[in-house]
Each structure stands twice: as structure tokens, then as C-alpha cells.
N, C-alpha and C positions, 0 to 999 in steps of 0.2 A: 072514854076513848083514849087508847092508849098506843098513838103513832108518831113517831118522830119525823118530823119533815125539817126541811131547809125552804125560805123564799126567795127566790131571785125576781128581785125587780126592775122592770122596764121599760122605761118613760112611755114610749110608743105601742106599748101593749095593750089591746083594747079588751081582750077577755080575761078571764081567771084557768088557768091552764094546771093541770097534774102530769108530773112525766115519773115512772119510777124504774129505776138501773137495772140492769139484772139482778146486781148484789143488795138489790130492796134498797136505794137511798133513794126517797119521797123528796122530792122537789115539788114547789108551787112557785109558778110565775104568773107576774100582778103585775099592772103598772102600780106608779108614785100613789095613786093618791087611793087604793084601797086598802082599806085599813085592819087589822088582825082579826079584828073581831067578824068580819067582813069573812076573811080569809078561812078563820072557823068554822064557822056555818055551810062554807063550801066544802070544806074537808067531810064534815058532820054528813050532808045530802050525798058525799059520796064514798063512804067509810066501806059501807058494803063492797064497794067496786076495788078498793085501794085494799082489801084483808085478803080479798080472793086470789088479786095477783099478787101478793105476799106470798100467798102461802104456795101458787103454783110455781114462782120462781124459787121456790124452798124446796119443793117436793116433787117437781115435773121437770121444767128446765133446767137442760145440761149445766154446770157451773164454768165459768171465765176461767181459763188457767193459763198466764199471761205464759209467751215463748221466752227460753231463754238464748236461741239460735246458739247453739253447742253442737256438736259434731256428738250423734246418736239419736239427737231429739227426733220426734214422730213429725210430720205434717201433713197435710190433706190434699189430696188431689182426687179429683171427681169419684169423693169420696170413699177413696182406699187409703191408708196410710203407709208412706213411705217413709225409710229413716233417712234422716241426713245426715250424707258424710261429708265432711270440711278435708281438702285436702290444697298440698301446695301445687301452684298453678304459675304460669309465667305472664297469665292475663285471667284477670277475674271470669269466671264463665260459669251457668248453671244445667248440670246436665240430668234429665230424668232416663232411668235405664236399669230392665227389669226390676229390681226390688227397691232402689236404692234414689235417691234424690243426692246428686254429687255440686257440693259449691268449689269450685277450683279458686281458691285465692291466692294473691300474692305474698311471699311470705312476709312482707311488713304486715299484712291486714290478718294475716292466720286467728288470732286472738280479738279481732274489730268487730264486735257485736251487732253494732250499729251500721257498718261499713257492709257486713252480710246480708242483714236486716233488707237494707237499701237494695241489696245485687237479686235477693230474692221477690221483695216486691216488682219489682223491674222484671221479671222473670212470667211472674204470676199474671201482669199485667199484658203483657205479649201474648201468651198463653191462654189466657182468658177472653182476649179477644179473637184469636182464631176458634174458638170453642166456638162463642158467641156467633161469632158471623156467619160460620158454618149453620147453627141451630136457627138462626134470622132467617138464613134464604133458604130452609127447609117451608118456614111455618108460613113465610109472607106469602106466597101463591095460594095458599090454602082457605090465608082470611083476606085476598083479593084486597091489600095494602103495600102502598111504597112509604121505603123507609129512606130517611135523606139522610143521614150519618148515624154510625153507630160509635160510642165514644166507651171508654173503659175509663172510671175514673175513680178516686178513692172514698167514698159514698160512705159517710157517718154513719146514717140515719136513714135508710132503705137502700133496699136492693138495685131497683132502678128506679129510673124516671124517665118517661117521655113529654117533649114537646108537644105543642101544636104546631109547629114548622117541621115534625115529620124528624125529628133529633133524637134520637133514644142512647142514655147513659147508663150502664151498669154498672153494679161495683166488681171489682176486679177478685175479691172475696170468693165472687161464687164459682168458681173455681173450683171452690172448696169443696163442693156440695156432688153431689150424685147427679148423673146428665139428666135425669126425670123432673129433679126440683129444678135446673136450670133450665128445661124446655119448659116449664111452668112459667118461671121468671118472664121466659123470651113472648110467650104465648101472653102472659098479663099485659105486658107492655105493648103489645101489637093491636091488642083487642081494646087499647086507651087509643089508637088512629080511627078507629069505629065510632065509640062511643068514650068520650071526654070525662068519665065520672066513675063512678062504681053503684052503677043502678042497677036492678036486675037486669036488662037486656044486655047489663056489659058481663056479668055473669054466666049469662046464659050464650052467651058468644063464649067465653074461656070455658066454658062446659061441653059444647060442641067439640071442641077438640081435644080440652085434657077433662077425660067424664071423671076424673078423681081428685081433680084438684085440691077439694078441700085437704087431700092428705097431704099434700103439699104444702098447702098452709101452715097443717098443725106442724109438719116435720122443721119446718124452718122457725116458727115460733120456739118450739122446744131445743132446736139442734143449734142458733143463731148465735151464742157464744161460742160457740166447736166454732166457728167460720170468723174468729176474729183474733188481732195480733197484739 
């Protein structure tokens, strides 16, 4: 067995967990008290599992290619790519129009990376929530649910998430993506106010309406680094 991993350990951790990056870095989290040898044996029972997504996110998934927010750079919007132009501005503002994604800065901030970074999340964030709300009160009559807030937030580690008090959070990422994958999203999340799990019947509810979804699936497994900053 030849896999290099990392372990992050965590007093209050009650299983043996595998997470691996896009860029293949094999993490294993463990509480304190189980020990390497321990830790091995789980690697070993799931080496299989750990070689396959190696080699998919080697050979299938898109690769991470971190922004450098410059005046020319490409970015995503419901999946077309637009370039962006940095121009000077008397107040920061972000404008999309026909081909072009325009950041109007101030000329202290013309060269502020970070300061752009911030104007444009803020932007995507706005914008992603009218997407979303627009695609919510399409889908909610359809699967006979009320939604009690819709929240846009900056989501690590999945797309959305809904409550059981009827809350649903997106990330403001999918933006990114093509409006088919985001009615997918809105659709996954709506059919968690039916059924609370991912059992067939919750399946078989998100099937009823998107009969393709699995393509959805794979496209954002594979595409899910194109949709990050």
C-alpha cells in the first residue's frame, strides 16, 4: 500500500473518517485515543475506495485553478463565461452586460485584489439569491411544500442544506453553474421538506421532477472545482 495520508485528530470524534481534496491530499480523522496501527487497518479495508477517487480526481474532475481577480480574467455565471473588466469608478459597483462582467473601482482600490475579490462575492451573492428564489417558487407548488426562508451563504462543504424548521441555505457558488444543475440543487432541497433522509422514496420524489438528475450529480462532482474561488 502505497498512500500518503495526513491525520487530524479530534478529542470528540467518535468514528474513523476519510476526506480526500480534490488535489488527492488523503486526510484521516480519529479521536485521541485510536492508535496508528488502528488507523491502518482502516486505510488497508478501504484502499480500494481511496485508489478509485485518486485516480477519478486525476483523470475525470475538472482541476482547482485558484482566480487571480485581474482585469481579463474568465468567470462563471450560469455557466457562460464572461471576462472581467476592472475599470475606474467613483463608487465600487459590479455590472454584468452583454459579453463583459464590469467591476467599477475606486482608483485607490484599481490594484486591491482582495478589495475586488470581496465586491464580487457580494455581487454573486445578491445575484444568486434572486436566481434561487425565482427557481424556489417555481418548484415549491409542484412538490406541495413551504419554504420558511431562503438564505445565500458561503457553504465550504455542499451546496445546500435544508432545515427541518423549513430553512434552506445555498451556496452562493451556484451561480456558477448552468440553471439545470441549480434547479437540481433547488429541487434536492425541496424534496428534504418531504422526506428528511436520502432514501429511495426521496429519490424517487427528485426523479418525479428532474427524470435526469443523476446527470446532475455527475456534472457537479466532476465540474465542482470550476464553481470555486
Amino acid at each position: 500500500m502505497n498512500i500518503e495520508y495526513k491525520i487530524l485528530r479530534k478529542p470528540r470524534r467518535k468514528t474513523l473518517c476519510i476526506s480526500i481534496s480534490s488535489d488527492n491530499q488523503v486526510q484521516i480523522k480519529a479521536n485521541n485515543s485510536i492508535s496508528e496501527k488502528e488507523i491502518l487497518g482502516f486505510i488497508r479495508d478501504k484502499q480500494a475506495w481511496i485508489e478509485k477517487t485518486l485516480q477519478f480526481n486525476r483523470t475525470v474532475r475538472n482541476p482547482f485553478i485558484p482566480k487571480q481577480f485581474i482585469d481579463g480574467e474568465k468567470f462563471l455565471i450560469l455557466g457562460k463565461e464572461y471576462d472581467l473588466t476592472v475599470q475606474k469608478g467613483v463608487f465600487a459597483n459590479i455590472i454584468l452586460q452583454n459579453q463583459s462582467l464590469t467591476a467599477l473601482l475606486p482608483e485607490s482600490f484599481l490594484s486591491n485584489q482582495e478589495y475586488l475579490k470581496k465586491k464580487l462575492i457580494n455581487w454573486y451573492k445578491c445575484s444568486a439569491y434572486e436566481i434561487i428564489f425565482q427557481r424556489v417558487n417555481i418548484y415549491k407548488p409542484i412538490l406541495n411544500v413551504t419554504v420558511k426562508e431562503i438564505m445565500i451563504r458561503n457553504l465550504k462543504r455542499a451546496w445546500a442544506n435544508c432545515s427541518s424548521k423549513g430553512i434552506i441555505t445555498f451556496s452562493w457558488r451556484l451561480l456558477m453553474a448552468p440553471i439545470g444543475i441549480i434547479d437540481y440543487v433547488v429541487v434536492h432541497e425541496l424534496a428534504h421538506l418531504i422526506h428528511h433522509n436520502h432514501s429511495p422514496r426521496f429519490w424517487k420524489t427528485v426523479e418525479r421532477i428532474i427524470p435526469d438528475y443523476k446527470k446532475s450529480k455527475a456534472w457537479l462532482k466532476i465540474n465542482d472545482n470550476t464553481l470555486l474561488w
